[in-house]
N, C-alpha and C positions, 0 to 999 in steps of 0.2 A: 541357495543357502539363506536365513532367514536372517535378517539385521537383527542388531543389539536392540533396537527402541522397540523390534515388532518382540521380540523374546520378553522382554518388561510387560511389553502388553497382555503377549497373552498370559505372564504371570498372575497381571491384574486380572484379566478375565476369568483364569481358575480358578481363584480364588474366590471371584461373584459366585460361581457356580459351585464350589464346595460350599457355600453359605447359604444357597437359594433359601431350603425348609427353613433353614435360623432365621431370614431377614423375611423370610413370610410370618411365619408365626406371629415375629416382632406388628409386620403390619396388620395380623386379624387383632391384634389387642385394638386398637388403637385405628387403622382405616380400613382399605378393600382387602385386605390378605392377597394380597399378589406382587408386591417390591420386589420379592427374592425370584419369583417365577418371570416376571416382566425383566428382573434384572439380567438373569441367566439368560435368556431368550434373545437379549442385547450383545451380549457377549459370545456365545455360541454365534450370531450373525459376524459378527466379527470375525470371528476365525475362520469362516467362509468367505467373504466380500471385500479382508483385508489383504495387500499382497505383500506376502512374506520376506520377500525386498526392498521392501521400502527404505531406504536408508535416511530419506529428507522425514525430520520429523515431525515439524509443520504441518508437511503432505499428509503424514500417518495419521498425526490427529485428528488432522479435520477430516479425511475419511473417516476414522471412528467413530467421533461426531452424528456425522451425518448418516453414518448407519445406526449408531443407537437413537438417533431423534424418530429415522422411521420405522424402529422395529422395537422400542421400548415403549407401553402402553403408559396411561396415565400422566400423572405432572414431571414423573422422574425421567422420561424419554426426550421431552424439551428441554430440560433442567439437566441431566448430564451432557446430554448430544450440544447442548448452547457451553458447556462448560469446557468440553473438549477442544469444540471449535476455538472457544477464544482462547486457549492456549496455544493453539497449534499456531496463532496469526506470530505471536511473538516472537518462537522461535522456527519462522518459517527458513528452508534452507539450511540450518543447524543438523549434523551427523552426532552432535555429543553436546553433554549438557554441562553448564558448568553448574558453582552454589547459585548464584545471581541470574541463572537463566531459571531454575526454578521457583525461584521469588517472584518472576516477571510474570509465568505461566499460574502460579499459584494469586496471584491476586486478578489476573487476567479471568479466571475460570469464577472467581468469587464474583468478581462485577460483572460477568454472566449473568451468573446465576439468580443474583439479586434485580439486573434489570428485567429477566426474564420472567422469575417466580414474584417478583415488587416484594421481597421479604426482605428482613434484616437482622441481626443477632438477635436472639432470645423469644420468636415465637415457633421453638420447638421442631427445629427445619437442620439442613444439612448443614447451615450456613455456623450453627451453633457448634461443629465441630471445625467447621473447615477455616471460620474465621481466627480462632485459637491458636491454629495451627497454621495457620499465617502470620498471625503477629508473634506469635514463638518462633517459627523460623525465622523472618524476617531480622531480628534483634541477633536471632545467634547468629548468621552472617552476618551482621554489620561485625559483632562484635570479634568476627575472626573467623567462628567457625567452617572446617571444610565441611560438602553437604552431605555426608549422611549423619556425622553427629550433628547435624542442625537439623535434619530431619529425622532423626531419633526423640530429640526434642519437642517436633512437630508432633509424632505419634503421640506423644507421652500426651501432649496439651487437648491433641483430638481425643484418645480418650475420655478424657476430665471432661469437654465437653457435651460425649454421650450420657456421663453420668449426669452432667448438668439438667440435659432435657429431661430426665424422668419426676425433677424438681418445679417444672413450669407445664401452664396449660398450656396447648395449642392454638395457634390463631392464624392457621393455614389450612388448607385440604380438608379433608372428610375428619381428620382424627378434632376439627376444631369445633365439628358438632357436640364434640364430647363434654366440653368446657370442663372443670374442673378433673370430669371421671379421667382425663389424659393423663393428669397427675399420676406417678407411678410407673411410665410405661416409658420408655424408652424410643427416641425418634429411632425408624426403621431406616432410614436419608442420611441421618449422620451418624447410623452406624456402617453404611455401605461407602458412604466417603470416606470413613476411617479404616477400614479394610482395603479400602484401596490408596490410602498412605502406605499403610504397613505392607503392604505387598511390594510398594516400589522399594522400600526400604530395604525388605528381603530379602528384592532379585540383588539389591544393590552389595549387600552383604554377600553374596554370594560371590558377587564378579571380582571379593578382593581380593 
């Protein structure tokens, strides 16, 4: 019987993979057209190499992790696989999450990702959604919030920030050869981070 954290997951992972051609296309405008292909490819590995009992969610992740680092091609294979992992450290041994443990996880995956890719909000990167929706969640638990309407919240801000990057040029990866011609196009990075909010959000909807 498959634990609650690994069902979340592979919700997340369906989801990559119902979006692959969308998050490709998004990357032929802009870099190699392959995010959505490289990203499904991560995920499909997943659901073979993850064990469907895993109930310690730590454990789960950083397996995740470490299978998208070796089977996701390009910057977004280190850059999600580094993202996973550093969540997974925080709530290692955890069977359930609370609001505050996804605070933890959620900025833990950020300062991954930023030591890992040396990016920071506003060149056009995943960080431009994921950071939004970190300081939007963050605030709505302090402020009380339990966690899906704070992560409803979160969705809403990662949104805003995929709109954002179609507003700025690129100063990362292949799309930053483009210099200005990025303008217009949309990070294909933070819009698969942001589908994979709203999936957790989903599954979370679902469980109530």
């Amino acid at each position: 019987m498959s634990s609650r954290a690994y069902d979340c997951l592979t919700k997340i992972g369906e989801r990559i993979i119902e979006n692959k051609d969308y998050l490709t296309d998004l990357d032929r405008e802009i870099g190699d057209a392959d995010h959505g292909v490289n990203m499904a490819r991560g995920f499909h590995a997943v659901a073979e190499k993850v064990p469907a009992d895993m109930e310690d969610i730590g454990a789960l992740l950083k397996k995740t992790g470490m299978t998208l680092l070796s089977t996701v091609g390009g910057a977004s294979g280190p850059l999600y696989g580094t993202a996973y992992m550093e969540a997974g450290k925080v709530v290692a041994g955890k069977t359930a999450l609370t609001a505050e443990d996804l605070k933890l996880m959620l900025d833990a995956a950020i300062a991954g990702i930023q030591k890992r890719g040396k990016a920071v909000k506003g060149e056009k990167t995943m960080l431009d959604a994921l950071i939004p929706a970190y300081e939007t969640y963050a605030a709505a638990v302090e402020a009380g919030d339990e966690l899906l309407p704070a992560l409803e919240k979160a969705c809403a801000a990662a949104e805003e920030g995929v709109e954002f990057t179609k507003t700025i040029h690129a100063t990362k990866g292949r799309a930053s050869y483009l210099g200005d011609r990025s303008i217009g196009h949309q990070d294909p990075g933070a819009t698969s981070a942001t589908i994979t909010l709203e999936a957790l959000r989903d599954f979370l909807k679902e469980e109530e």
